[in-house]
N, C-alpha and C positions, 0 to 999 in steps of 0.2 A: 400934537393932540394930548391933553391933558384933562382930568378931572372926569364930567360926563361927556366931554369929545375923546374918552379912549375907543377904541374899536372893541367888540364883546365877540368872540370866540366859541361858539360850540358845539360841543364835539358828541354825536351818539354812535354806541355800535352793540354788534353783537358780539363778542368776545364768546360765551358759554353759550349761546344758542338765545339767550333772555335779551331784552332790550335795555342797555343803561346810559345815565348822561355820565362819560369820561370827564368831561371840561364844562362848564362854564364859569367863563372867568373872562376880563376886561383886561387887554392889551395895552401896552404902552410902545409907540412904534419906535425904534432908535433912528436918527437924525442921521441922516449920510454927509458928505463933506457938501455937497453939493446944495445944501439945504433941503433936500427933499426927504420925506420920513416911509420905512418900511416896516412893515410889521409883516412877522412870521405866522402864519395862521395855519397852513397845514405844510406836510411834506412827504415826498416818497421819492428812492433813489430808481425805481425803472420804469421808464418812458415807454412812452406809446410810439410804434414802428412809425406812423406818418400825421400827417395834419396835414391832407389835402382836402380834407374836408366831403372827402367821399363815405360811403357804408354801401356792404354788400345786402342792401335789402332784410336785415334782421329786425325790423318794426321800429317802435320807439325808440326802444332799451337796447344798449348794446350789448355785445357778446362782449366774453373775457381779453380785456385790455382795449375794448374797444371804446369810443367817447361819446359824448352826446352835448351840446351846447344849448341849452333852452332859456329862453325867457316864456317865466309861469305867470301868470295874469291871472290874480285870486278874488273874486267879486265876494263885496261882504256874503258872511252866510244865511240863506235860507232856514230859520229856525222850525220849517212843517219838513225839511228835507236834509237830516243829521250828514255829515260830510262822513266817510266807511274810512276806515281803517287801511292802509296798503301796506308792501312790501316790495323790494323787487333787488335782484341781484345786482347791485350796482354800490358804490361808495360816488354819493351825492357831495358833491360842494359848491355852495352858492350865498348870494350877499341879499337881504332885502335895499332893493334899489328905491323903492317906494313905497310908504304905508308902514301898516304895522300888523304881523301874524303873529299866532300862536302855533309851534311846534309842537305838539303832544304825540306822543310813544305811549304802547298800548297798556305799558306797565302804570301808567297813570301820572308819570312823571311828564313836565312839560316845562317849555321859556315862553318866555313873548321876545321877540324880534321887531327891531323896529328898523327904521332907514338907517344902512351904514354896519348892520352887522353882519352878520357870517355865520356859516354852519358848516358842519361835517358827518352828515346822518349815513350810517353803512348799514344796513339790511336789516331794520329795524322795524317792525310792524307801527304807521306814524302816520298821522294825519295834518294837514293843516287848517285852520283853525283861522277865519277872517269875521269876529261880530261886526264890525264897519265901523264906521257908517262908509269909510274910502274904499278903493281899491287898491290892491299889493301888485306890488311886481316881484317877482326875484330873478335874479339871474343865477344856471345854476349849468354847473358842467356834471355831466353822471358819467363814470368811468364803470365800464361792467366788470364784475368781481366770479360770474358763473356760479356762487354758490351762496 
């Protein structure tokens, strides 16, 4: 991947309690012997105790260390019905699989997203944002953070 097929990267969090974009910026994946290309997009060194794919009943969001695997399905937006603002304990990472959204943080900063890229939003007052005229999908794993 080269040129406008690099992968786009980006990354929001709350470090100070305010909303900021850490990263945006376009990857370049390095080539393995095998010919197949990786790119690093996010990392952390402590794992989650299991992946049986079970939860003890704690709703949507999980508790601290726990996961969630969702595919979101974004219908263009209703302009008589403003899409709210959210938040929630968790460090979100997910790819747009299809379409194209906008990611906007409440600090007024925002990306557009299109198929193929990636994100890393950690507890960040954020909405997402679909004028259309398609529909989005993203896939997105939420890892709960408790605070």
């Amino acid at each position: 991947m080269t040129g406008d097929d690099a992968l786009v990267r980006v990354v929001e969090a709350t470090p100070t309690g305010s909303a900021t974009t850490i990263r945006d910026e376009r990857l370049s994946p390095r080539t393995l012997p095998t010919g197949r290309e990786l790119a690093d997009l996010w990392q952390t060194d402590r794992l989650l105790q299991t992946l049986d794919g079970t939860a003890d009943g704690h709703g949507p969001f999980p508790p601290v260390n726990g996961a969630r695997l969702w595919q979101l399905v974004i219908p263009p937006d209703d302009p008589a019905a403003p899409t709210a603002f959210h938040a929630t304990p968790t460090i979100d990472l997910g790819f747009v699989l299809r379409g194209r959204v906008t990611l906007e943080i409440q600090d007024g900063g925002s990306v557009e997203l299109v198929s193929g890229d990636s994100f890393v939003q950690q507890g960040a007052a954020h909405r997402w944002l679909n004028p259309g005229p398609e529909t989005t999908v993203l896939g997105v794993v939420v890892i709960g953070t408790g605070g």
